[in-house]
GUFI-481473 format. One record per residue (C-alpha): residue number from 1; residue in three letters; x, y, z. Coordinates in nm, 2 decimals. Example, Ala and Ser with C-alpha at 12.3 -4.5 7.8 and 13.67 -1.06 7.14 Angstrom:
2
[1,ALA,[1.23,-0.45,0.78]]
[2,SER,[1.37,-0.11,0.71]]
! end
This chain:
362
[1,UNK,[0.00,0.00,0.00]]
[2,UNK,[0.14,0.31,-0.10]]
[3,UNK,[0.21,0.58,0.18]]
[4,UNK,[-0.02,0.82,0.02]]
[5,UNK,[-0.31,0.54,0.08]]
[6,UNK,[-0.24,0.55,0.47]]
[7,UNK,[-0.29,0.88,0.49]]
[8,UNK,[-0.63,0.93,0.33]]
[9,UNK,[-0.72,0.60,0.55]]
[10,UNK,[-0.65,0.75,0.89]]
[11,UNK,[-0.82,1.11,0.77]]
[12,UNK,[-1.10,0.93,0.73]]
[13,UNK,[-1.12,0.73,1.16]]
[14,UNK,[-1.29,0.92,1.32]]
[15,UNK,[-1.41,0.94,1.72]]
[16,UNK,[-1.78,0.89,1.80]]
[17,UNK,[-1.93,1.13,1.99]]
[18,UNK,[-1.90,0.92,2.29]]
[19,UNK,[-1.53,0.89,2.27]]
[20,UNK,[-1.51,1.27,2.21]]
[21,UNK,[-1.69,1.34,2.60]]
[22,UNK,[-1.48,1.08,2.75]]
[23,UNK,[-1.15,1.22,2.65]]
[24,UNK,[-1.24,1.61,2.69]]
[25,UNK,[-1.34,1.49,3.11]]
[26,UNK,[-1.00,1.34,3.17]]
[27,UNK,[-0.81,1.62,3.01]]
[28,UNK,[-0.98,1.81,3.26]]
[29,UNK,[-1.00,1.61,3.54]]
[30,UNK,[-0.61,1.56,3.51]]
[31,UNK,[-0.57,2.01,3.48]]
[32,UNK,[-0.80,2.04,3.81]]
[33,UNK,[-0.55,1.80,3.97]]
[34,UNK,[-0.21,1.99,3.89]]
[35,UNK,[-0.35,2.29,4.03]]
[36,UNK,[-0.43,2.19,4.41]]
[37,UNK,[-0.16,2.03,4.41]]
[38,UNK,[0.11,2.29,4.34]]
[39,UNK,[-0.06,2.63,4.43]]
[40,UNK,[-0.21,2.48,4.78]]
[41,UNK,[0.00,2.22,4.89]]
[42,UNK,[0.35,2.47,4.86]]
[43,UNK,[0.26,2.76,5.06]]
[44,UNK,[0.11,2.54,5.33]]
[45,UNK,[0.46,2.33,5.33]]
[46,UNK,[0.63,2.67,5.35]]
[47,UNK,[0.43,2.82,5.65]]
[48,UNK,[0.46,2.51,5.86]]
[49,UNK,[0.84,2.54,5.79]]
[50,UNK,[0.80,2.84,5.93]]
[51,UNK,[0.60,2.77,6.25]]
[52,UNK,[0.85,2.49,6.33]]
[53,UNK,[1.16,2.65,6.27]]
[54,UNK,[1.05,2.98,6.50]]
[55,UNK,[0.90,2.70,6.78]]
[56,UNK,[1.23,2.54,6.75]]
[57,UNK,[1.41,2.89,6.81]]
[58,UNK,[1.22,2.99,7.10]]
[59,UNK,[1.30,2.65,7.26]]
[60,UNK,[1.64,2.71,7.19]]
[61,UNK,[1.65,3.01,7.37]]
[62,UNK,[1.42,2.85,7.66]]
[63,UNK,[1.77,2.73,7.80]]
[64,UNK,[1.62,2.88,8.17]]
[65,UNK,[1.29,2.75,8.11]]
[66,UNK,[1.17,3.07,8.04]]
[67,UNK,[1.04,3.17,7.68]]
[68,UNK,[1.11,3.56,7.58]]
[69,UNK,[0.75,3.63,7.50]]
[70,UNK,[0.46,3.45,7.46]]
[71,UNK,[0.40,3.20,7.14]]
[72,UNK,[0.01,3.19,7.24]]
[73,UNK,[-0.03,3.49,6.96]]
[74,UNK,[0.17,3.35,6.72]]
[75,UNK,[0.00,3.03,6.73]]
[76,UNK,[-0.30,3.17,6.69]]
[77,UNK,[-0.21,3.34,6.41]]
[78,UNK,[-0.07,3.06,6.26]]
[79,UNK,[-0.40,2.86,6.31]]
[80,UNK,[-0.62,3.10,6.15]]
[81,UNK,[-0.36,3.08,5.81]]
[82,UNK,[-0.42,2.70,5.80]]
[83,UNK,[-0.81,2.69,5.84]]
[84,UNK,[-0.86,3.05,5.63]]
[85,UNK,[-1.07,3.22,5.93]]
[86,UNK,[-0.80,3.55,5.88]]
[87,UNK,[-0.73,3.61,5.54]]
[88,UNK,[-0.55,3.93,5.67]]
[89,UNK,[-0.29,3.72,5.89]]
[90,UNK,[0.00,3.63,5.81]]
[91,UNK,[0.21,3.32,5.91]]
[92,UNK,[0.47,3.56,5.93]]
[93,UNK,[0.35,3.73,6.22]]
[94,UNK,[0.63,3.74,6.54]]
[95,UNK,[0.55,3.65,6.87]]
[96,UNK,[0.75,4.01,6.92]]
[97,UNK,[0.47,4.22,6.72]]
[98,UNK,[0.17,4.02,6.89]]
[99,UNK,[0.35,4.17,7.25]]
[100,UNK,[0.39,4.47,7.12]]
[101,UNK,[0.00,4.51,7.02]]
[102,UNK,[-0.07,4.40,7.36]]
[103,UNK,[0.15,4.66,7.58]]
[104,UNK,[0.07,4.91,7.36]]
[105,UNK,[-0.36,4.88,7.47]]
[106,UNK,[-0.43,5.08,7.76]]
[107,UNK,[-0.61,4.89,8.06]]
[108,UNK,[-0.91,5.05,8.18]]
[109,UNK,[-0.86,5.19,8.60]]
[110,UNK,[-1.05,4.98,8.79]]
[111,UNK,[-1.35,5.11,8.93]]
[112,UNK,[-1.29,5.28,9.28]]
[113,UNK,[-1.51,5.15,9.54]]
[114,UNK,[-1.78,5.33,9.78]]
[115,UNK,[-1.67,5.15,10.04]]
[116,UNK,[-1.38,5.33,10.26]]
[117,UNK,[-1.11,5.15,10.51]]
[118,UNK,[-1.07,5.37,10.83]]
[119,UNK,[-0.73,5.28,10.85]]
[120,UNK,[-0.66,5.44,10.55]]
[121,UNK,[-0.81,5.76,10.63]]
[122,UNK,[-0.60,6.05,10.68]]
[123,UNK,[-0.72,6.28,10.93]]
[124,UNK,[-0.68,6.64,10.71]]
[125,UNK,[-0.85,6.86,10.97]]
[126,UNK,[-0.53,6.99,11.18]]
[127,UNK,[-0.62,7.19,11.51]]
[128,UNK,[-0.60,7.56,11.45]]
[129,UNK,[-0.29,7.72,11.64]]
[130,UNK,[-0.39,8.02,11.83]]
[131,UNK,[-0.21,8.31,11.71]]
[132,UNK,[-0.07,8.53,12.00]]
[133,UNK,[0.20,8.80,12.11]]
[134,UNK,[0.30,8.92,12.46]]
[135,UNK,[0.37,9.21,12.65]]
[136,UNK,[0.50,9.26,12.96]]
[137,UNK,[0.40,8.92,13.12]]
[138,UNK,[0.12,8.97,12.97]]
[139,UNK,[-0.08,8.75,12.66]]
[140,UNK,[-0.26,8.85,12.36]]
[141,UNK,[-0.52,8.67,12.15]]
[142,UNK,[-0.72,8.85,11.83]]
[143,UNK,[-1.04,8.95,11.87]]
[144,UNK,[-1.25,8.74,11.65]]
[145,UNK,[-1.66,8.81,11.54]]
[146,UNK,[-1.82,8.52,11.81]]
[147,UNK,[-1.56,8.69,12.07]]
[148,UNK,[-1.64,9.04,12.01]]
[149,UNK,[-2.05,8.91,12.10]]
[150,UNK,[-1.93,8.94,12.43]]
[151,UNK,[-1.76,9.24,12.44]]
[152,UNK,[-1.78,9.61,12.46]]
[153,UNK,[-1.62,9.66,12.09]]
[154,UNK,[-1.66,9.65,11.75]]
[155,UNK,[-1.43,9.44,11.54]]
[156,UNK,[-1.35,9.67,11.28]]
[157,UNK,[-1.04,9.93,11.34]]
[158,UNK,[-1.12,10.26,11.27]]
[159,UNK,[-0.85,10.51,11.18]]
[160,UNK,[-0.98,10.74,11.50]]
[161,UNK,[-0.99,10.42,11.72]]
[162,UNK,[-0.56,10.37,11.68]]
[163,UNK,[-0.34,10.54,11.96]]
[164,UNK,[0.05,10.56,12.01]]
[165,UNK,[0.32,10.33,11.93]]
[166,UNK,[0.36,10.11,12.25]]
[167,UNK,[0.60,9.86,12.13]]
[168,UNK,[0.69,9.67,11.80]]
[169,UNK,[0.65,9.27,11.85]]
[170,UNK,[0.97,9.05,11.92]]
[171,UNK,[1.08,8.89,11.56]]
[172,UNK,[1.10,8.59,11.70]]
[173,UNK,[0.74,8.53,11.68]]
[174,UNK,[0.67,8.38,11.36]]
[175,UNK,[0.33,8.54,11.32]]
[176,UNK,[0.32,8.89,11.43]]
[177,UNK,[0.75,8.96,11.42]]
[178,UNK,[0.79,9.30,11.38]]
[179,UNK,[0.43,9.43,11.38]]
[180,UNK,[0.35,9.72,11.60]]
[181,UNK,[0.17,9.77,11.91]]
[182,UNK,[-0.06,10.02,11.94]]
[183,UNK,[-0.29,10.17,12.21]]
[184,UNK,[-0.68,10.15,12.14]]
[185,UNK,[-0.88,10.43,12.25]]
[186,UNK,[-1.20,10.36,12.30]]
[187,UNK,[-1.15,10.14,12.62]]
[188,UNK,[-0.96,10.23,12.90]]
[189,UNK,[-0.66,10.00,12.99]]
[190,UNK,[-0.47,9.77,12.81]]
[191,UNK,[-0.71,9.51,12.78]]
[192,UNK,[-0.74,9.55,12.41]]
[193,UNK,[-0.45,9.67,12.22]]
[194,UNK,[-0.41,9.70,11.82]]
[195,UNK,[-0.20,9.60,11.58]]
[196,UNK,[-0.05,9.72,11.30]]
[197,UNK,[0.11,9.50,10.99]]
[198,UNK,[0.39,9.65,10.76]]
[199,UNK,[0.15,9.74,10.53]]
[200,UNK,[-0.08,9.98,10.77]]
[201,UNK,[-0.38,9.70,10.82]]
[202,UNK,[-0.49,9.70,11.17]]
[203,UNK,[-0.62,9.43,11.37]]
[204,UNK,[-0.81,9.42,11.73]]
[205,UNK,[-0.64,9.21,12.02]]
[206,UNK,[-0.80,9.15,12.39]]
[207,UNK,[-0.60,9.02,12.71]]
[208,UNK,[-0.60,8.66,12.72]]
[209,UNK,[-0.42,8.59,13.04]]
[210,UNK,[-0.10,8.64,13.24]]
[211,UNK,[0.17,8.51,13.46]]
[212,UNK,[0.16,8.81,13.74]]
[213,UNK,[-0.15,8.74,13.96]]
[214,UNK,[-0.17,8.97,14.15]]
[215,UNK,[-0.43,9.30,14.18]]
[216,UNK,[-0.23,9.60,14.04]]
[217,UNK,[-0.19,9.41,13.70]]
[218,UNK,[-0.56,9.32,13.66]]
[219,UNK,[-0.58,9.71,13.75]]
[220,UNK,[-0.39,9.84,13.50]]
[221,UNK,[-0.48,9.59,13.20]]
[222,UNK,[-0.84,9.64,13.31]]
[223,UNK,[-0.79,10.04,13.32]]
[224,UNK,[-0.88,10.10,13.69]]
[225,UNK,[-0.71,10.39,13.82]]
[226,UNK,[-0.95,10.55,14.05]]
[227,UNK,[-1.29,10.50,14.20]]
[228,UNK,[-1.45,10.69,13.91]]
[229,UNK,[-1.38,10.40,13.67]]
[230,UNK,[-1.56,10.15,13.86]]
[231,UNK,[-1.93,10.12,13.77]]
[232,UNK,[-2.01,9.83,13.99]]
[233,UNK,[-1.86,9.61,14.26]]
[234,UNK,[-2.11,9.33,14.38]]
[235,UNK,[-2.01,9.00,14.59]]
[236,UNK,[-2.12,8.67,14.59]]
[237,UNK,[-2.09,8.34,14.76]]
[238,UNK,[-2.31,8.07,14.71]]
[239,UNK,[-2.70,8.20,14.61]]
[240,UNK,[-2.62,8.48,14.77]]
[241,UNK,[-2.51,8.81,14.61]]
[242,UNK,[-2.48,9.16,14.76]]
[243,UNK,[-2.37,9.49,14.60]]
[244,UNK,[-2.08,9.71,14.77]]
[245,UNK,[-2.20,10.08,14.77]]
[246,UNK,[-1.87,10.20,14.87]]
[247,UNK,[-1.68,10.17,14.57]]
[248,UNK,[-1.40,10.43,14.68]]
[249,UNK,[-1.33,10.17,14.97]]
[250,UNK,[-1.33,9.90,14.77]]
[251,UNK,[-1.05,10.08,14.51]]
[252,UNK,[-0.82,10.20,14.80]]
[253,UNK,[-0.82,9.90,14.99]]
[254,UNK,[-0.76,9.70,14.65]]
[255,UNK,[-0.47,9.90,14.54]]
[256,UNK,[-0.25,9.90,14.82]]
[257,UNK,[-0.32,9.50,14.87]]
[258,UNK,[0.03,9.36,14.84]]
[259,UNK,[0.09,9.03,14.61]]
[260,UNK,[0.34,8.78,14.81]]
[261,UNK,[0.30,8.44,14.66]]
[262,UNK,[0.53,8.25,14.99]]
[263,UNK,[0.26,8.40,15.23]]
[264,UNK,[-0.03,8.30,15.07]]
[265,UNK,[0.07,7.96,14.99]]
[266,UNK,[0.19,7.98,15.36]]
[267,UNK,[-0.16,8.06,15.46]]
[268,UNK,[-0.33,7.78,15.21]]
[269,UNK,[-0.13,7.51,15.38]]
[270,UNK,[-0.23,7.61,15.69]]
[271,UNK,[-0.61,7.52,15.60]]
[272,UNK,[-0.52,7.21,15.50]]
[273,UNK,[-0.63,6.94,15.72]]
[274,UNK,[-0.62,6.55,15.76]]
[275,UNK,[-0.91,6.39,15.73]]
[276,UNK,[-0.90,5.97,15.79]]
[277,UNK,[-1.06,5.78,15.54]]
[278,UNK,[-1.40,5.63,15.62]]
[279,UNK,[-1.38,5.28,15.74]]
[280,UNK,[-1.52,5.00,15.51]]
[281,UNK,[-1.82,4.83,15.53]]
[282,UNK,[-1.68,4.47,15.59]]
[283,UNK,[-2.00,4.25,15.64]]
[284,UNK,[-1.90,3.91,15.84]]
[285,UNK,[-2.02,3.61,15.65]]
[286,UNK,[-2.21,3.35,15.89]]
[287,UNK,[-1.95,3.06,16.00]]
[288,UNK,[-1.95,2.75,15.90]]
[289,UNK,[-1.99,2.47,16.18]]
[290,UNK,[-1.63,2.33,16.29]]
[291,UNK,[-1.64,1.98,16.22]]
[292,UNK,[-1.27,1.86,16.31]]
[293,UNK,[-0.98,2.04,16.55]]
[294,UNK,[-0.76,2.09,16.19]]
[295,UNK,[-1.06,2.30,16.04]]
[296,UNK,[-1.05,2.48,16.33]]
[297,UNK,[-0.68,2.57,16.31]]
[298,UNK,[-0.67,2.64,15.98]]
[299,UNK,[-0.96,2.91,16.08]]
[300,UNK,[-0.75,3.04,16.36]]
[301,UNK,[-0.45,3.09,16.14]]
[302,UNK,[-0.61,3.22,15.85]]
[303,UNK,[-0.76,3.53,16.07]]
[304,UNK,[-0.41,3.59,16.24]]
[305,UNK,[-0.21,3.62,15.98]]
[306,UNK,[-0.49,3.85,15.79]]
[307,UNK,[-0.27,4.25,15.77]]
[308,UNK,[-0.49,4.51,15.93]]
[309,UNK,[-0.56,4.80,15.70]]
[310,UNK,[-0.45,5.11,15.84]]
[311,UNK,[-0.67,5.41,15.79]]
[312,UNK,[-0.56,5.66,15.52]]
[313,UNK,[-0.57,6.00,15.58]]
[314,UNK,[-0.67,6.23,15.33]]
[315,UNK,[-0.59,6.64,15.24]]
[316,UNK,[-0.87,6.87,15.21]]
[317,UNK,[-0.90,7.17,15.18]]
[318,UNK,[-1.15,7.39,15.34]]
[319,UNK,[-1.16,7.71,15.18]]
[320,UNK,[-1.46,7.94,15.13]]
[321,UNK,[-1.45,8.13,14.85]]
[322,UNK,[-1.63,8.46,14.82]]
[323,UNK,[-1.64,8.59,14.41]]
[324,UNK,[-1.59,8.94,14.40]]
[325,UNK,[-1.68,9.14,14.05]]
[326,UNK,[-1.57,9.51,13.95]]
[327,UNK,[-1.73,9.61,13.65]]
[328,UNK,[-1.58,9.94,13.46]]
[329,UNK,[-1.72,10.25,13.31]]
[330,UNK,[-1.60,10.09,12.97]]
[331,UNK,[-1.81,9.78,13.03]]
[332,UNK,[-1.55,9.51,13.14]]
[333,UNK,[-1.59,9.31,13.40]]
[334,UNK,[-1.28,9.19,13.64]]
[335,UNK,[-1.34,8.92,13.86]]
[336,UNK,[-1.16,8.76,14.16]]
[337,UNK,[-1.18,8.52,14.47]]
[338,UNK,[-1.18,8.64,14.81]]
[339,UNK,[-1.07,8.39,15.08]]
[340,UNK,[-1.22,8.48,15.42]]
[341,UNK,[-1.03,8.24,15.67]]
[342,UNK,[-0.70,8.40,15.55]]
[343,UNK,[-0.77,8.77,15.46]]
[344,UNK,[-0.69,8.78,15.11]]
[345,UNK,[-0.81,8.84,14.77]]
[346,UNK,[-0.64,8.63,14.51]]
[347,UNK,[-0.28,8.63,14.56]]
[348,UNK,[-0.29,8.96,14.76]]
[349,UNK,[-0.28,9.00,15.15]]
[350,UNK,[-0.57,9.28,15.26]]
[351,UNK,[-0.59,9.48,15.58]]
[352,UNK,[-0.82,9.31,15.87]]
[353,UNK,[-1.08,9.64,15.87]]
[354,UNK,[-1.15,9.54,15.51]]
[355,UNK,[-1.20,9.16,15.52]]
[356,UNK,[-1.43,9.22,15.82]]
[357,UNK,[-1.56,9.48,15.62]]
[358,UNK,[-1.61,9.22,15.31]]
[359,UNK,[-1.77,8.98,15.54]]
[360,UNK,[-1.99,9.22,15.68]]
[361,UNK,[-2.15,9.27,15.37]]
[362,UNK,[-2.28,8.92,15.34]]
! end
């Protein structure tokens, strides 16, 4: 057969129709293969390359037991490759950058509670410190609004109200160093005084107490210098209360009272007597029938060797105290104790004629 017979003999085989859909599914079964197998299978080979070779690092590095930082993120994010739930993460991802995220979230303050330990509390309120200055023995407090109630004055310092320089205040005091102290006007005495800061503000101080006790200071802070400055003089003791009509006796007598603190504690002491304590009520509890000698003994020895309990004598003192007011033109009001059994009126020794006088009046 001649070669150009072959030809026109295989031109002319043809596949049936059949044979045609049979070949064109294999050829595409066979393409549908290839693929997954080349374009899946390699990146998955290459990322869990990479999650073993990092977990091998880490445990390299664990040499103390202690990993660097935490694989939990980049395990997770390693997960979420495989299964496709992230199509944003990345295999890639360091444990490193997952720490990073996490310092760099700020955690929320946890929610302070009503609830208050005692313990804990810090006492803020800190007791106010009285602000004083002295002079000449004697002690000066301000004048403030619930004091002034009480008092003959107003709290504001008028320009008119402001008398002569006195005395400037000692530096050393650290709240009123190198103010001055001035007279006030209005009110006889040195029982309120002003002061005067650097920059010309004035301030109203009263007498608050001081160490001489004896009747010619009170005088002189109080502004008594004659009978004419004395408005009332009344005397009390008990319920019982009497007023002196004779001032000008009262103010002589007063002012030439001497103070001598030896003789009038003298004089105190000597009114002190002992005065045995009151015996106690012991009640005697009902004996008990002796029923053997050795009960009896034991009884016996039991009472003798009992300490008697001496009786204790006690100090008390038996003063009776008169109260003397002297109330001034001005409105103040000095007040002092007279003392009957030993003649003398606070600290200061008075003449007989006038403590009989005082008594007299009661």
């Amino acid at each position: 057969m001649k070669r150009s017979d072959i030809v026109r003999a295989f031109d002319k085989v043809k596949p049936t129709e059949e044979q045609t859909d049979r070949m064109l599914e294999n050829i595409l079964n066979s393409q549908k293969k290839s693929h997954f197998r080349w374009h899946s299978f390699v990146p998955a080979i290459a990322a869990a390359l990479v999650v073993i070779t990092a977990i091998a690092g880490f445990k390299a590095l664990d040499t103390a037991g202690k990993l660097p930082v935490s694989l939990e993120g980049f395990v997770d994010t390693a997960k979420s490759f495989f299964t496709g739930e992230d199509k944003n993460s990345s295999a890639l991802t360091t444990t490193a950058d997952s720490a990073g995220k996490q310092k760099a979230v700020k955690s929320e303050p946890e929610a302070e509670t009503e609830s208050t330990n005692p313990a804990q509390v810090v006492d803020t309120e800190i007791e106010k410190v009285e602000k004083t200055f002295t002079l000449n023995s004697v002690t000066y407090k301000e004048v403030t609004e619930e004091l002034a109630k009480d008092l003959p004055v107003d709290i504001t310092v008028k320009t008119e109200d402001v008398g002569k320089l006195i005395a400037i205040v000692e530096e050393e005091n650290e709240f009123f160093g190198g103010e001055e102290i001035r007279k006030y006007l209005p009110i006889k005495g040195s029982f309120f005084l002003v002061l005067e800061d650097r920059d010309g503000n004035c301030r109203l101080f009263m007498f608050d107490n001081t160490t001489e006790n004896d009747i010619k200071t009170y005088f002189d802070i109080f502004g008594i210098t004659s009978a004419e400055d004395i408005a009332e003089v009344t005397i009390s003791e008990g319920e019982k209360t009497a007023v002196i009509e004779d001032i000008q006796k009262v103010f002589e007598e007063l002012s030439k009272a001497e103070g001598d603190k030896d003789e009038y504690e003298k004089a105190v002491k000597a009114l002190i007597k002992p005065v045995p304590a009151a015996e106690p009520d012991v009640t005697e509890a009902p004996k008990e029938e002796e029923t053997t000698a050795e009960s009896a003994t034991v009884t016996e020895e039991t009472e003798t060797s009992a300490p008697e309990t001496p009786a204790v004598d006690v100090e008390e003192t038996v003063f009776r105290t008169v109260t003397i007011k002297i109330k001034t033109v001005s409105g103040l009001v000095y007040e002092t104790a007279f003392y009957p059994q030993i003649d003398y009126v606070s600290t200061c020794k008075i003449s007989n004629d006038f403590s009989e006088f005082l008594k007299t009046v009661l």
